[in-house]
Backbone bond lengths (Angstrom), bond angles and torsions (degrees), N, CA, C in turn:
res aa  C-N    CA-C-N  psi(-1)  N-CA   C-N-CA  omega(-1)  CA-C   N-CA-C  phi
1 X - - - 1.454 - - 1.531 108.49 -
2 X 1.700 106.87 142.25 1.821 97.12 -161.35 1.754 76.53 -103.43
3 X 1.367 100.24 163.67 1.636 134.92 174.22 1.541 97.28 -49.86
4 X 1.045 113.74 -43.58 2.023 117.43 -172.88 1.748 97.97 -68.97
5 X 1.549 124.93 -53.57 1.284 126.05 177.95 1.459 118.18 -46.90
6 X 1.635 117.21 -57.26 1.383 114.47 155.22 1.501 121.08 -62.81
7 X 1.104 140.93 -24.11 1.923 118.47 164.26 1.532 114.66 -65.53
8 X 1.451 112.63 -22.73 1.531 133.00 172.40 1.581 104.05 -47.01
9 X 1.108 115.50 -62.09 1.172 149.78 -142.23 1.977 99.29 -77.85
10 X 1.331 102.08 -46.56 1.177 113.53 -165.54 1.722 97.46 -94.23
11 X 0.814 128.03 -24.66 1.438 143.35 -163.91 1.499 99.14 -66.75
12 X 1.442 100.77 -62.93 1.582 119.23 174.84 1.587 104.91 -41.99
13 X 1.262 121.72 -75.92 1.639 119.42 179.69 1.364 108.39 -53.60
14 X 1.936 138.71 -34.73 1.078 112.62 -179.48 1.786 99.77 -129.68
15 X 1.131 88.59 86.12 1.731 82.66 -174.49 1.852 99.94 -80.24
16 X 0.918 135.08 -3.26 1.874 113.72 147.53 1.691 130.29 -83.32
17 X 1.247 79.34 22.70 1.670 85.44 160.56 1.349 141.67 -144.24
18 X 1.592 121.53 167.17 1.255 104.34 -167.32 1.595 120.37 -99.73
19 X 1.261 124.68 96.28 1.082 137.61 170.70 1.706 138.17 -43.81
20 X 1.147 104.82 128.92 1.645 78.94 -178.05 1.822 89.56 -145.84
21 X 1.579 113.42 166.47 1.631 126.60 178.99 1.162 128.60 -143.83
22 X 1.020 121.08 133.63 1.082 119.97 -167.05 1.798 113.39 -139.62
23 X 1.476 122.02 130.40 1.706 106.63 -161.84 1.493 100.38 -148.40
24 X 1.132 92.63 162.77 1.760 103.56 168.97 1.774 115.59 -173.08
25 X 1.321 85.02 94.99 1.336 130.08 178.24 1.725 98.37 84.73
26 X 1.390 129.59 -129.87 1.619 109.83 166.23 1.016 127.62 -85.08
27 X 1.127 131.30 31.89 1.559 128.24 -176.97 1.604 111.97 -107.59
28 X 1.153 153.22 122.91 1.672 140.83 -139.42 1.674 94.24 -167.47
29 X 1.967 84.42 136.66 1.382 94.77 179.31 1.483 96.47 -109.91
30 X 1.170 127.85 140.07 1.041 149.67 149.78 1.719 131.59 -74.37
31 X 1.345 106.60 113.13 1.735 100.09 171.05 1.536 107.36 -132.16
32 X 1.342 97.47 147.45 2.205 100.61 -162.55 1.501 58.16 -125.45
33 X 1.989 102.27 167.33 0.942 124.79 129.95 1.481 114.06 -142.69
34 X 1.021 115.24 146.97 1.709 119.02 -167.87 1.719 110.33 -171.70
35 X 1.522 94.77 127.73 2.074 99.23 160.55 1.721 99.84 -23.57
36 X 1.441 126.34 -86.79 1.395 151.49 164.14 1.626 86.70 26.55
37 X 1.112 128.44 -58.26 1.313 134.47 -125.97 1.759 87.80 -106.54
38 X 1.175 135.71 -18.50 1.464 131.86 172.59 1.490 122.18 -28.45
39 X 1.032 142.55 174.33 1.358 140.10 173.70 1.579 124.04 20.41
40 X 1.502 125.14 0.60 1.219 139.51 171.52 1.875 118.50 -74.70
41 X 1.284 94.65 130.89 1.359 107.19 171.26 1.544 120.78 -70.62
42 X 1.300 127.48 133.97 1.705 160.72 -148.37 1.700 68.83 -45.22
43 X 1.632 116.36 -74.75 1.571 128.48 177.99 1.490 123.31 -20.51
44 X 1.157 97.08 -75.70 1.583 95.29 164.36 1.553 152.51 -56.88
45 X 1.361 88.45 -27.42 1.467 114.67 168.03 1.718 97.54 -62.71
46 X 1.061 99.06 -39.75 1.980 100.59 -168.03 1.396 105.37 -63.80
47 X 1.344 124.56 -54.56 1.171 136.56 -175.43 1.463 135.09 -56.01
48 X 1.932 89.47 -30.78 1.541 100.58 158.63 1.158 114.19 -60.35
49 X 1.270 130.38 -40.77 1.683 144.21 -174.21 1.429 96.12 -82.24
50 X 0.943 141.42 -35.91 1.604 125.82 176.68 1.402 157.25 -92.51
51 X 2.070 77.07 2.25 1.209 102.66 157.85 1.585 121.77 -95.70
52 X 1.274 125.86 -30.21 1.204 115.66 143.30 2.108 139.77 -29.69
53 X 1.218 91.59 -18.84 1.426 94.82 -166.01 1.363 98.20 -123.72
54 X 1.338 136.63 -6.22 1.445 144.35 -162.55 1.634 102.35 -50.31
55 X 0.937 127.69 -48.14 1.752 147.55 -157.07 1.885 93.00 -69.60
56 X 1.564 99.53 -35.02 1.791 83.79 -166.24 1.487 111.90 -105.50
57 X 1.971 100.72 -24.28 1.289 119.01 161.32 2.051 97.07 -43.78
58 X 1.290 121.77 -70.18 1.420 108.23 -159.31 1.136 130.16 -84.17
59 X 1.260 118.40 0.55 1.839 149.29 157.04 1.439 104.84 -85.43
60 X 1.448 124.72 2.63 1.765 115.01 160.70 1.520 106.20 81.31
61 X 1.477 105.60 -17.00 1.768 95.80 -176.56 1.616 110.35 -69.07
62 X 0.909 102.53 -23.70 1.862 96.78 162.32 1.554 133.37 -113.64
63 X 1.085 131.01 108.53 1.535 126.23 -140.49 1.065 107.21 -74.22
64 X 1.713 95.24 -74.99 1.681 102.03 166.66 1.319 113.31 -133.30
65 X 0.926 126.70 177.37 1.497 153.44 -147.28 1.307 137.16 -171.18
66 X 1.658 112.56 121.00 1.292 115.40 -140.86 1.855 74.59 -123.80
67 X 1.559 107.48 143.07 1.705 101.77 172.17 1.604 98.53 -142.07
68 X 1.519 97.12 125.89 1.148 102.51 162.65 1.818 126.01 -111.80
69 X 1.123 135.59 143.76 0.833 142.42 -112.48 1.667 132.58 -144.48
70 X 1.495 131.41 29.66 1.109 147.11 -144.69 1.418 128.33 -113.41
71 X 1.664 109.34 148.35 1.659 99.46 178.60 1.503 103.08 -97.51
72 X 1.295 98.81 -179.06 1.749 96.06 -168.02 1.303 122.32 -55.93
73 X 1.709 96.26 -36.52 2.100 94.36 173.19 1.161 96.32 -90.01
74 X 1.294 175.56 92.02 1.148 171.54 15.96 1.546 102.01 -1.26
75 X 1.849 111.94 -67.16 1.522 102.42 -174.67 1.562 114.75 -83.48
76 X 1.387 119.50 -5.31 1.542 113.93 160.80 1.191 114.49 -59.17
77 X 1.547 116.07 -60.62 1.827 117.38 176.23 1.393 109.11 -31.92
78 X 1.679 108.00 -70.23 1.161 96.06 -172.31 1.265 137.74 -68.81
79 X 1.210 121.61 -24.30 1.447 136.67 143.95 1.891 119.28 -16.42
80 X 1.621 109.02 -43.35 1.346 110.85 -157.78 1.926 96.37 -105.33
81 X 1.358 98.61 11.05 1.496 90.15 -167.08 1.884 98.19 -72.58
């Protein structure tokens, strides 16, 4: 599965946000950024993202998975560090 198939994937469950992927071989990091994600716990934020992927997460096509997780000033800050 290519990195573009999984942002596909996630896009669909959060299409107001901005997605991005990144992989090497099946193991894939994930970064959303979206409003969506305001007042939400590190946890929950994950879950939005992991229910999107559940189907390939439990068929092994995705090994592991790293999600990161941010609102828009969240990834500006970190952006300017």
């Amino acid at each position: 599965m290519q990195a573009e198939d999984v942002a596909e994937l996630v896009r669909k469950e959060l299409p107001d946000c901005e997605i991005q992927v990144q992989n090497d071989g099946n193991h894939y990091l994930v970064v959303a950024v979206g409003e969506r994600f305001e007042g939400m716990s590190p946890v929950k934020k994950q879950q939005l993202i992991y229910s999107a992927l559940n189907e390939q997460l439990a068929e092994g096509t995705i090994h592991a998975l790293t999600i990161k997780a941010f609102t828009p000033a969240q990834w500006a800050a970190r952006q300017g560090q």
